[in-house]
N, C-alpha and C positions, 0 to 999 in steps of 0.2 A: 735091185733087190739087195737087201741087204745081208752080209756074208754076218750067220750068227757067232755070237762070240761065247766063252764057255758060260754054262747056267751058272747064273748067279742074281743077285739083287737087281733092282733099277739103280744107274748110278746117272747123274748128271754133270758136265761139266760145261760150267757157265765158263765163254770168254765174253771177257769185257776189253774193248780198246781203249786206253786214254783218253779223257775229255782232250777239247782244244789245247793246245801250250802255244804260249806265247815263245819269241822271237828275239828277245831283248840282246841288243852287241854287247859281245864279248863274255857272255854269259857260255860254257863247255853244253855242248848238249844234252847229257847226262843230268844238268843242273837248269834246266829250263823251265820253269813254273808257268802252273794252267795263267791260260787266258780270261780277260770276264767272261766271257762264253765257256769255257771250261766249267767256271767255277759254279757257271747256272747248269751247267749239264749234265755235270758229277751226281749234285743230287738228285736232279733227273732220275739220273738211271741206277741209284740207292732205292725210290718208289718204286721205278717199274721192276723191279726186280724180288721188292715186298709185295706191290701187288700181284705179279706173276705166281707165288707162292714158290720162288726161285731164290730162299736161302740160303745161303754155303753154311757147312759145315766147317769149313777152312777153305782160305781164300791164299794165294800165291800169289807176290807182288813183286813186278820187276821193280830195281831199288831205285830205278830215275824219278826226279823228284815231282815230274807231273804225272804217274804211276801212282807214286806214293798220295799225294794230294787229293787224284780221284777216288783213289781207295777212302781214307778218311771222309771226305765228302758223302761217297755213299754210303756209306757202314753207318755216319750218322743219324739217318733215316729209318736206322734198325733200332729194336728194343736194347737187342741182347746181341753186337757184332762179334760173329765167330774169331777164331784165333786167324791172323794173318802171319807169314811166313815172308817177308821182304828176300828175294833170292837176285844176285847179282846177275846169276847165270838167263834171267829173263830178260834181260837189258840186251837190245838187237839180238832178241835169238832166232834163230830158225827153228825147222819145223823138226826133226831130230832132236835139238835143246830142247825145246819145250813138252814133243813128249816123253823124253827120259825123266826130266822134271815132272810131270801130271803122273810118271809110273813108280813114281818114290814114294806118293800119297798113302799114307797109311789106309787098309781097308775099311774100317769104320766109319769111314767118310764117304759118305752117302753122293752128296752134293759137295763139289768143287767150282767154285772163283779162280779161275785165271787173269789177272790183269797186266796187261803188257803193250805189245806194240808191232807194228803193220812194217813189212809183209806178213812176217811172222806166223800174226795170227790168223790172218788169211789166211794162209797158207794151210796154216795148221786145222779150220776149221774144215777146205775143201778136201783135204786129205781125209780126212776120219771121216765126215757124212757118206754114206754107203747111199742115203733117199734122202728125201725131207717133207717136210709138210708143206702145202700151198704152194709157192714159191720162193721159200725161204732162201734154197742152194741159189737161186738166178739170182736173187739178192744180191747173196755176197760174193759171185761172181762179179756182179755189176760196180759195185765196190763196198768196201769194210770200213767206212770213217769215221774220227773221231767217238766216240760213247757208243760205239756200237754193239751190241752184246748180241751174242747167238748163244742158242740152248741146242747141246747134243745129249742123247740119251740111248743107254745102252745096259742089255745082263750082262754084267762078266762077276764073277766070284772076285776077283781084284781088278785093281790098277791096271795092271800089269796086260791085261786079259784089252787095253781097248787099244786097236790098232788101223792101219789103213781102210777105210770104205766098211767099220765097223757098227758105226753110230746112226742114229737118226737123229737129222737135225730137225727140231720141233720148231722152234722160233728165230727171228733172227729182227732185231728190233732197235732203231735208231732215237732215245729219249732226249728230250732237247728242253732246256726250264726255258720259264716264261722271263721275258726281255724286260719286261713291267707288269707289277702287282696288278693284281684284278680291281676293278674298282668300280662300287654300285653305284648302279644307274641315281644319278641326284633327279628327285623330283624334285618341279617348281611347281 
């Protein structure tokens, strides 16, 4: 059951994991750029996320450059992409970082984009989920890889207001683009 948080609006915060990153020597981690598979899966999960009706308002971006990259990718998929915030402090944060970060979120902001990095966001997702839909929570239990985005949803009057076993996690969803263009059937 979920422990209610004080009345307030529905607020969402999408996390998103990094697409794939490549591996390249000698390359600092921090400076690791998506994979081809990355680069199909960022915009992946820019659609699933238009079509979920799972817009941000403002989007939080760890500043590693395969963070950085998925963000662009998917925001280009958007009409109109919210303002993003690149924060240092999301680069290997734990779960502590990242919600002191989600409780800075000015209130206006309805829907929140978290983009970051694992455990982290594990972490940080099975801490807040109080329930979930289906089997979302076994999900990401089972594991949070690369593009993976989960939606938690919760009242709280602010930020501030979402805390341990607060949220209901609605979805939790693994987008992946396609390897090779579609291509109609040739009649002979």
């Amino acid at each position: 059951m979920i422990a209610r948080a004080a009345a307030g609006p529905l607020r969402r915060l999408v996390v998103l994991r990094h697409a794939k990153s490549a591996w390249p020597e000698g390359i600092p981690d921090h400076e690791r750029p998506l994979a081809p598979r990355g680069r199909r899966d960022a915009p992946a999960a820019g659609h699933a996320l238009a079509e979920a009706g799972c817009l941000p308002d403002l989007a939080l971006c760890s500043t590693a450059r395969r963070a950085r990259q998925t963000w662009e990718l998917a925001a280009a998929q958007w009409a109109t992409p919210p303002p993003v915030r690149h924060d240092p402090q999301l680069y290997a944060a734990d779960v502590p970082e990242l919600l002191a970060a989600v409780r800075e979120v000015p209130t206006e902001v309805r829907t929140l984009l978290l983009i970051g990095h694992n455990p982290g966001l594990e972490e940080l997702v099975l801490t807040l989920a109080g329930d979930c839909l289906d089997d979302a929570l076994d999900d990401v239990r089972t594991k949070f890889p690369t593009s993976a985005i989960a939606v938690l949803a919760w009242h709280g009057a602010t930020w501030r207001s979402l805390g341990p076993g607060t949220a209901l996690l609605t979805s939790m969803t693994v987008p992946r683009g396609k390897t090779k263009p579609d291509r109609p059937d040739k009649k002979r």
